[in-house]
KEKE-3310 file (N, C-alpha, C; in steps of 0.2 Angstrom, whole numbers, plus 5000, padded with zeros to 4 digits):
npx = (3947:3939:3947:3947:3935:3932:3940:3935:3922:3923:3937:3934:3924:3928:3936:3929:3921:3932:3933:3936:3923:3908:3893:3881:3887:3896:3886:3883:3891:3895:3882:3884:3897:3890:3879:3888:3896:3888:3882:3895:3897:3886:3888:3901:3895:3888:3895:3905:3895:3892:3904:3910:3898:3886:3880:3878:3872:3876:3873:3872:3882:3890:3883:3885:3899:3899:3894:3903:3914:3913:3904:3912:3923:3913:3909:3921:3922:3912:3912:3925:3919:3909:3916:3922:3913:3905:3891:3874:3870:3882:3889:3884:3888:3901:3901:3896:3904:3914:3908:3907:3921:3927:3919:3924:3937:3936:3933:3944:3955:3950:3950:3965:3968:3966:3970:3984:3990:4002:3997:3986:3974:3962:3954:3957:3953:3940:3932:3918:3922:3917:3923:3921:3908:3901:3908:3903:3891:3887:3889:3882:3865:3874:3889:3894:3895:3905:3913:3913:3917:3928:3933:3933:3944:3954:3954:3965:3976:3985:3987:3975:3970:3976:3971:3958:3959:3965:3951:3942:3951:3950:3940:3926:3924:3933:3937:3924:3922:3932:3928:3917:3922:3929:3919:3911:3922:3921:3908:3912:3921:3913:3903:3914:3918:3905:3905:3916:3919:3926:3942:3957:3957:3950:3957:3966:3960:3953:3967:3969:3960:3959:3971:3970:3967:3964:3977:3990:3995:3984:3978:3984:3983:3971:3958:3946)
npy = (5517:5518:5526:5539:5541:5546:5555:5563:5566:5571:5581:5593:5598:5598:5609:5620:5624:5629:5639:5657:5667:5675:5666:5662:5665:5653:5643:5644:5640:5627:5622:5622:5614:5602:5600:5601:5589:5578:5580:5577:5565:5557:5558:5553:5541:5538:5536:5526:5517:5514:5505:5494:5490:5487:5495:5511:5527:5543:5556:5552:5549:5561:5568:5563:5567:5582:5580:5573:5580:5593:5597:5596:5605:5617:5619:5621:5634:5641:5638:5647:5660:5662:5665:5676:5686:5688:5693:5687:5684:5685:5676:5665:5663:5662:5649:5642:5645:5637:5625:5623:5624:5614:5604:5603:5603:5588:5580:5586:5578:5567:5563:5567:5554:5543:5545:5549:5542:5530:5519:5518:5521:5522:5513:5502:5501:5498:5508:5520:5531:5547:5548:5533:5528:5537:5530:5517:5521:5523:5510:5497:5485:5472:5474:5478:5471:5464:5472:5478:5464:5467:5477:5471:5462:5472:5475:5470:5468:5473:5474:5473:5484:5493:5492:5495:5508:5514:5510:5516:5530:5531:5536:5550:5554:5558:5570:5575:5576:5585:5597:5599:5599:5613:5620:5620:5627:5639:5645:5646:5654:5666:5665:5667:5683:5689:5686:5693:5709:5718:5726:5721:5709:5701:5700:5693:5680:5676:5673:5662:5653:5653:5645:5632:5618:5612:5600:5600:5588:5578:5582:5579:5565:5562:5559:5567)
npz = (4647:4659:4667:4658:4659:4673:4676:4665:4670:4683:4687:4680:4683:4698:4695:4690:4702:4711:4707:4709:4708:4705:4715:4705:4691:4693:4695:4682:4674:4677:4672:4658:4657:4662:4652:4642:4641:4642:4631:4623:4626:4619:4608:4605:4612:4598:4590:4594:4592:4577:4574:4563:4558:4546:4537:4533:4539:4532:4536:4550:4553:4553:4560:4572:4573:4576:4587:4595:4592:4588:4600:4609:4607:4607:4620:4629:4621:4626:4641:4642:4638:4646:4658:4655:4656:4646:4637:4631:4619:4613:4620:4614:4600:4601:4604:4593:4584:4590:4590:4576:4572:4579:4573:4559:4563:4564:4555:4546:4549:4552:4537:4535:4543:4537:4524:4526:4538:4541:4546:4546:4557:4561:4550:4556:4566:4566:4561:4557:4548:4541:4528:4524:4527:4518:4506:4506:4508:4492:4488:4478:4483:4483:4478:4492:4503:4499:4500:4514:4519:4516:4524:4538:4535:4534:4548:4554:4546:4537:4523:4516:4522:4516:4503:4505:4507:4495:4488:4490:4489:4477:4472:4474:4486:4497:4493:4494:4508:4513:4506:4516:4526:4523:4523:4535:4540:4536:4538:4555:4557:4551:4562:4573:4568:4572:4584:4591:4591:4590:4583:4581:4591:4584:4572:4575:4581:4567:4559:4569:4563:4550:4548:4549:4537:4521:4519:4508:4505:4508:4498:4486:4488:4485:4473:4460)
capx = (3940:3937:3953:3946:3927:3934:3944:3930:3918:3927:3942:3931:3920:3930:3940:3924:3919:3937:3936:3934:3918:3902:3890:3877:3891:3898:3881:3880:3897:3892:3878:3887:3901:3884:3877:3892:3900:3881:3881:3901:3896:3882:3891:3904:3893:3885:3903:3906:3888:3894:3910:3910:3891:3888:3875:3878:3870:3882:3870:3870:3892:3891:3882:3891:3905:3895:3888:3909:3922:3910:3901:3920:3925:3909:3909:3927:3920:3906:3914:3929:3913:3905:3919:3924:3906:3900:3883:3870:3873:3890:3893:3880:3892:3908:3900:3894:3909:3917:3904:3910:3927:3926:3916:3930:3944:3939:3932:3950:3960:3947:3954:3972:3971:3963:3975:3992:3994:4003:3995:3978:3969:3952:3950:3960:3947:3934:3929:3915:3921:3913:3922:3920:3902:3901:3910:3897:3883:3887:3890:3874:3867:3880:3895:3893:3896:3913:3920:3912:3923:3939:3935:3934:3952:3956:3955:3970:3979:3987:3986:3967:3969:3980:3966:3952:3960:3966:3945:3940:3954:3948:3930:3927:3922:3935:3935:3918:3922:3937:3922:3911:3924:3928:3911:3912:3926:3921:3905:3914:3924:3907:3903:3918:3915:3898:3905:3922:3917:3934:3945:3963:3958:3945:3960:3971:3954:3952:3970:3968:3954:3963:3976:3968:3964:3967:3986:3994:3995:3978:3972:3987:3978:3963:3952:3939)
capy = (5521:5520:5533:5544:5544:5547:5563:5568:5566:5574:5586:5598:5601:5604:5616:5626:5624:5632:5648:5665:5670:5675:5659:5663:5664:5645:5636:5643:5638:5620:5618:5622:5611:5596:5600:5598:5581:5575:5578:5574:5556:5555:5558:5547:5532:5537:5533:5517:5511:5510:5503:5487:5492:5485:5500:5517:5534:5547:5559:5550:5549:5569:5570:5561:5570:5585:5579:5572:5585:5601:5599:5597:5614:5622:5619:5625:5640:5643:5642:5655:5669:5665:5668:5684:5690:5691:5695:5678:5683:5684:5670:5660:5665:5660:5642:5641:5644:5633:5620:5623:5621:5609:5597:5606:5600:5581:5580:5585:5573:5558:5560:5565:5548:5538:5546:5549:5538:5521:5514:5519:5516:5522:5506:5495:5499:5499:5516:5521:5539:5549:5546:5526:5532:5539:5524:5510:5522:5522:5502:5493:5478:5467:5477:5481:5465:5461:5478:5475:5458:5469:5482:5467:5461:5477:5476:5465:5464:5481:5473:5475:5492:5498:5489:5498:5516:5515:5510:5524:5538:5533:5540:5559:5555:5561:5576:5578:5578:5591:5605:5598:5602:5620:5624:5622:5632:5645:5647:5647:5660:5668:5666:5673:5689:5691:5685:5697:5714:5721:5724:5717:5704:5696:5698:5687:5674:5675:5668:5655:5649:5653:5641:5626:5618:5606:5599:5598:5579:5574:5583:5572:5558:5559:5559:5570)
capz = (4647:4665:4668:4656:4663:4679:4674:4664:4677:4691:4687:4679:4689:4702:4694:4692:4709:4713:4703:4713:4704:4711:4712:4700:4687:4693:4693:4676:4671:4679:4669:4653:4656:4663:4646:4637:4645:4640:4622:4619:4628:4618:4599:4606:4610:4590:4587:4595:4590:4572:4572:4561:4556:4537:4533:4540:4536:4531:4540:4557:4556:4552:4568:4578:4573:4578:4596:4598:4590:4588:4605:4615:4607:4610:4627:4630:4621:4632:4647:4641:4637:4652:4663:4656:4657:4639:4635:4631:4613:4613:4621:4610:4593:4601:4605:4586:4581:4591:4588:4568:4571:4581:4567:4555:4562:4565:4547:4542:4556:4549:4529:4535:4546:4529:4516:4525:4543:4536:4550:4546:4563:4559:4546:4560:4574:4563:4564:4549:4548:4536:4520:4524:4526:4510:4499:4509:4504:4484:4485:4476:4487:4479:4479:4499:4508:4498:4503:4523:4522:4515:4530:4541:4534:4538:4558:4556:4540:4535:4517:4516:4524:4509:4497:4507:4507:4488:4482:4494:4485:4470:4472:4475:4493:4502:4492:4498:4516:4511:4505:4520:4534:4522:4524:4544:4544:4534:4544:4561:4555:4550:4571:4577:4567:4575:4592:4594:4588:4590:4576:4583:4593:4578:4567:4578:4579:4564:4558:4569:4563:4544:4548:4550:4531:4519:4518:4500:4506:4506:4492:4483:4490:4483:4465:4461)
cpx = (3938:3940:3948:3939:3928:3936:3940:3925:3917:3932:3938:3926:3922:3933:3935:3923:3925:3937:3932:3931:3913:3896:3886:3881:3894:3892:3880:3884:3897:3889:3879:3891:3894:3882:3881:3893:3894:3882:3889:3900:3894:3883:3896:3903:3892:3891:3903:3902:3889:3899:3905:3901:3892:3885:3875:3876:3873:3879:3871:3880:3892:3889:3883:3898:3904:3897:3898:3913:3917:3907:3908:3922:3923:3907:3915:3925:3918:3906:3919:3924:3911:3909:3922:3916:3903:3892:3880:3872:3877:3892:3889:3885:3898:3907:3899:3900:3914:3916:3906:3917:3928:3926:3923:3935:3943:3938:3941:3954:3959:3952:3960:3974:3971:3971:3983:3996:3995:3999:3987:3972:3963:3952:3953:3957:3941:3930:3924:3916:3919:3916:3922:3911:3900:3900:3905:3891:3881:3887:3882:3876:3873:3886:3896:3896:3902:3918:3917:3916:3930:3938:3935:3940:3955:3960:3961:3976:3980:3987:3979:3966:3971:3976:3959:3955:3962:3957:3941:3942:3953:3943:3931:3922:3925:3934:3928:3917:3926:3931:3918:3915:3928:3921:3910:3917:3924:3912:3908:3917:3919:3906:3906:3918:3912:3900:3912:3921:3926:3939:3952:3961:3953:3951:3964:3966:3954:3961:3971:3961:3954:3968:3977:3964:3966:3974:3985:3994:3990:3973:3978:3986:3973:3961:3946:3933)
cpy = (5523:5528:5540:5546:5546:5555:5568:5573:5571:5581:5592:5601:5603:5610:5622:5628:5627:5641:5653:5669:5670:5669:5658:5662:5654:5641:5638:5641:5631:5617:5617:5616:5603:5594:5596:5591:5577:5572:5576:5567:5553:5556:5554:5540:5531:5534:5527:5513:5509:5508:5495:5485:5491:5490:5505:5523:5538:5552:5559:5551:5555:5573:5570:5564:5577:5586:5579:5575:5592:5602:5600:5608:5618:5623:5624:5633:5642:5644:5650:5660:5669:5668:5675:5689:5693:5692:5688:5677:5682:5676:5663:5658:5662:5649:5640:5641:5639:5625:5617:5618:5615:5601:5599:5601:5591:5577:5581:5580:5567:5557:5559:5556:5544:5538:5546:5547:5533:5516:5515:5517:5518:5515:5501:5495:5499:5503:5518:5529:5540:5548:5538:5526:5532:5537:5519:5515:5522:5516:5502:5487:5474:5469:5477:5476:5463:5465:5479:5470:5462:5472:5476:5463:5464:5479:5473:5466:5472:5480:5474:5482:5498:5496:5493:5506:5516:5515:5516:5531:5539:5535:5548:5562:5558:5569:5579:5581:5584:5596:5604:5602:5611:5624:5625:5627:5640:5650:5647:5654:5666:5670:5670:5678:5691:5692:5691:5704:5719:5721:5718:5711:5698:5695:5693:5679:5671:5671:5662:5652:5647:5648:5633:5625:5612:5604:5597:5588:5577:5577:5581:5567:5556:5561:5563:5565)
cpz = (4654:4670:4667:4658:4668:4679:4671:4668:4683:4691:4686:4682:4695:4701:4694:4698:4712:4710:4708:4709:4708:4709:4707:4694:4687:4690:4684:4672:4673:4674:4662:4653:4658:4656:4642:4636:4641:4634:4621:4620:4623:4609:4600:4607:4603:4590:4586:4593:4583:4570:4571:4558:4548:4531:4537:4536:4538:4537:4547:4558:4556:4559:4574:4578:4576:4585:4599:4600:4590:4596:4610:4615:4611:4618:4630:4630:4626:4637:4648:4641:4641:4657:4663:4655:4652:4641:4631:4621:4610:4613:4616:4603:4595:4603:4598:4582:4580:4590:4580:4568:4572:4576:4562:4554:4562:4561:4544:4545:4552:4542:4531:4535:4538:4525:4520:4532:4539:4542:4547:4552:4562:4556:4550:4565:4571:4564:4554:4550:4542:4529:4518:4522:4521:4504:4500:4506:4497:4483:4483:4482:4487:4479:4487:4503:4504:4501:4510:4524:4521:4522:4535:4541:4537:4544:4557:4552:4537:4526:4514:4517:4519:4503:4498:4505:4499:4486:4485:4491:4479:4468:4473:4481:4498:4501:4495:4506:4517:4510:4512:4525:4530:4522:4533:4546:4545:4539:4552:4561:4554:4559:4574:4575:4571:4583:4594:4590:4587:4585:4577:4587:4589:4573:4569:4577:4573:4560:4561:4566:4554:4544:4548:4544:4530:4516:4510:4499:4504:4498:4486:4481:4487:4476:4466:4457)
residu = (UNK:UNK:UNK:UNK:UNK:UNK:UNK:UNK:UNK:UNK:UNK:UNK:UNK:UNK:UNK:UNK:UNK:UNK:UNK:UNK:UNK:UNK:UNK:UNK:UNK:UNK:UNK:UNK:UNK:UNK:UNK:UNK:UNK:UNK:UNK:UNK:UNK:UNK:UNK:UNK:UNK:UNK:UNK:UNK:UNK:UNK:UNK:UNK:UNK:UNK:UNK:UNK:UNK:UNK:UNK:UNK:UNK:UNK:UNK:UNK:UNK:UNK:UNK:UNK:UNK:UNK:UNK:UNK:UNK:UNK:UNK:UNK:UNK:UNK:UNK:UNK:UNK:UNK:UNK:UNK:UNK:UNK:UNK:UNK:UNK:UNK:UNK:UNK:UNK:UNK:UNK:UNK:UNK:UNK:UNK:UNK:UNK:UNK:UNK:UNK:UNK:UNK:UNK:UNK:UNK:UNK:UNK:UNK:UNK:UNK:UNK:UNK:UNK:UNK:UNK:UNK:UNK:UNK:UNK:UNK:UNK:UNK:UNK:UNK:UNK:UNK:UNK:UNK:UNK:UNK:UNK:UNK:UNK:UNK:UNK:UNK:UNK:UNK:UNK:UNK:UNK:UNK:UNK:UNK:UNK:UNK:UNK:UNK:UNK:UNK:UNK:UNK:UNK:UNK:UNK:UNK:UNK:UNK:UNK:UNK:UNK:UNK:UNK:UNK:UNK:UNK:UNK:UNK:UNK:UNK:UNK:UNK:UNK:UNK:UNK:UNK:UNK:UNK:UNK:UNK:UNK:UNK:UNK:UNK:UNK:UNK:UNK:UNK:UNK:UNK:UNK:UNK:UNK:UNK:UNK:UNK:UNK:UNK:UNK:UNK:UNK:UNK:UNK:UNK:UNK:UNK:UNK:UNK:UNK:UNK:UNK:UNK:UNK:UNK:UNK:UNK:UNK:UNK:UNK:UNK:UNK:UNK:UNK:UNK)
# end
């Protein structure tokens, strides 16, 4: 963790601080990348704060995955438009986008890990990703605390971890997170439109941004 604070911290910024651009352009590519670092930190602590958490809103995990995986991209974005010299609107659209996919792709990363790592680290670090999220927010009082002790197995006991992902696949919560992260895509894809006016270079955009979906595996995996 210290590593990667360090690297964070540090390389990027000089890399800026190295580019053969006029300065007004740097300090605003600075304060982009200051911004960013901020908000990734700061959907990255949401993260940590609920690991092992007994009652978590679905709401606040979706945001954190926002502030985490949406705000990394949109940053990325933001500095690529500034430094080819878009226009404020422009470069506003290709951050939105990237802020979409972002949340997108980490929403489908989370199910794949649930439904088709055999390790399943998410339920072995105690991570409440959003279709853990989802199943704790349907328990009644009463229900709630015996499936907290299994995901408490879990951290340890790969047998627990296979009894936590089966009571999960049987609900029609991961499906839910599958429409959640095709609704982020399909507005991203919406963004880049707006932001790349151009016919041949939106059509390339746009099947990246077509080619990232739901695998045949996890929707295997799960119950509606």
């Amino acid at each position: 963790n210290l590593a990667g604070a360090t690297v964070l911290s540090t390389l990027p910024a000089l890399a800026v601080a190295r580019l053969d651009i006029p300065a007004d352009l740097r300090a605003a590519m600075q304060q982009t990348l200051s911004c960013g670092l901020l908000r990734m930190s700061a959907g990255q602590h949401a993260d940590l704060a609920m690991t092992d958490t007994g009652i978590v809103d679905p709401e606040r995990v979706e945001a954190s995955v926002i502030g985490k995986s949406g705000e990394q991209l949109a940053t990325y974005c933001t500095l690529a438009a500034q430094l080819v010299g878009l226009p404020h609107a422009q470069i506003a659209d290709y951050a939105e986008m990237g802020r979409h996919f972002g949340t997108a792709e980490q929403l489908l990363s989370d199910c794949h890990e649930l439904l088709c790592d055999p390790d399943m680290r998410d339920l072995a670090h105690g991570a409440r990703t959003l279709p853990v999220a989802l199943y704790l927010a349907r328990l009644g009082n009463h229900e709630r605390p015996a499936f907290l002790a299994l995901l408490d197995r879990a951290r340890h006991d790969k047998t627990a971890r296979l009894e936590a992902r089966d009571r999960i696949r049987a609900t029609g919560v991961v499906r839910r997170v599958l429409v959640k992260a095709e609704l982020y895509r399909q507005h991203a894809r919406r963004a880049a439109a707006r932001a790349c006016p151009a016919e041949s270079p939106r059509r390339a955009l746009d099947r990246i941004l077509g080619g990232f979906g739901v695998a045949p595996a996890m929707l295997d995996n799960t119950s509606i």
